[in-house]
N, C-alpha and C positions, 0 to 999 in steps of 0.2 A: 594396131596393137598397143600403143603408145596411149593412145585414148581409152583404150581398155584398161589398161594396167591405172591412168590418172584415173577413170571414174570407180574402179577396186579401192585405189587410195581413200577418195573421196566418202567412198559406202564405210570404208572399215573406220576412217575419223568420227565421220556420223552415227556409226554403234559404239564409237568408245566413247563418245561425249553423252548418248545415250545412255550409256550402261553409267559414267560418271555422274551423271545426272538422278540416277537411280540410288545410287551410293549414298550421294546427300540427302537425299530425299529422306531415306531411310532412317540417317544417321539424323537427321534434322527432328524425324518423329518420336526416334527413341531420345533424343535431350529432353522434347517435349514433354515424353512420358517421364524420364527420372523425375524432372522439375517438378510436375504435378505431382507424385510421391510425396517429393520431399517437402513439398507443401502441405500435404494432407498430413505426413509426420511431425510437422513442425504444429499445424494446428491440432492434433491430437495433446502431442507435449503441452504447450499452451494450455488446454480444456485440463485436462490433467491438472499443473500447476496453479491456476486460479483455483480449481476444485480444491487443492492442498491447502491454498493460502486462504481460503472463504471459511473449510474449517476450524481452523486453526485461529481464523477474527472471530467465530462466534463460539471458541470455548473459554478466546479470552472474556468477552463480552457475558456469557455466562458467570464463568468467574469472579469479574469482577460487579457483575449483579450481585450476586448472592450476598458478598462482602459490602457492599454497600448498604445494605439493611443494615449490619454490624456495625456499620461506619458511622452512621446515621443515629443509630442508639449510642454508642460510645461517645460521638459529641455531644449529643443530647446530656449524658449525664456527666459529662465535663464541664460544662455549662451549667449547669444545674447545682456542681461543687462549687466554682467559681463564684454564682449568683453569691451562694450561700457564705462564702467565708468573704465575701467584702461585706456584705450586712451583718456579720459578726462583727467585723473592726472597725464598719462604720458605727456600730452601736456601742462599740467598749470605747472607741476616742471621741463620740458624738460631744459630750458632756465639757471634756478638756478644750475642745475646739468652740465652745459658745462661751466657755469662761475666758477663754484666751483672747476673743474677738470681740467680749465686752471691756476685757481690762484695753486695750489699743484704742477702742472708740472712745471710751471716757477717762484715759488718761490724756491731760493736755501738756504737751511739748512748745517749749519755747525758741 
């Protein structure tokens, strides 16, 4: 009877280790599964926020196209003032500046 009762023991350890074995197993599939969730949630977010930030470069880019013709003409004609009022003042002191550099070349200093 004594051997009865030790190999009852034995059966009933090897169904709880069993049944423990089942327990992890289970709980080991379902981490698996959260994980993969929250990977797929994590790369959705992701696809999302690039998709935010992509258009948001190309309206700056937009933007700042459009303004760039603008940019482009305005220095144009900045340029263009500039040119113009140094050959105004190179023409009004032309005169004073070839008198002044003939009087130093043929004045002789001792």
């Amino acid at each position: 009877m004594a051997t009865n009762r030790g190999q009852g023991g034995i059966q009933q350890l090897l169904a709880a280790e069993q049944e423990a074995q089942l327990i992890v197993n289970a709980a080991r599939n379902e981490k698996l599964a959260r994980l993969k969730q929250a990977k797929q949630e994590a790369e959705k977010e992701i696809a999302e926020y690039r998709a935010q930030m992509e258009r948001e470069f190309q309206r700056k880019v937009a933007a700042s196209s459009g303004d760039s013709g603008a940019n482009v003409k305005r220095l144009e004609l900045e340029t263009e003032a500039k040119i113009h009022h140094l050959q105004t003042q190179a023409g009004r002191i032309s005169e004073d500046v070839v008198q002044m550099l003939l009087k130093h070349v043929t004045s002789v200093k001792n």
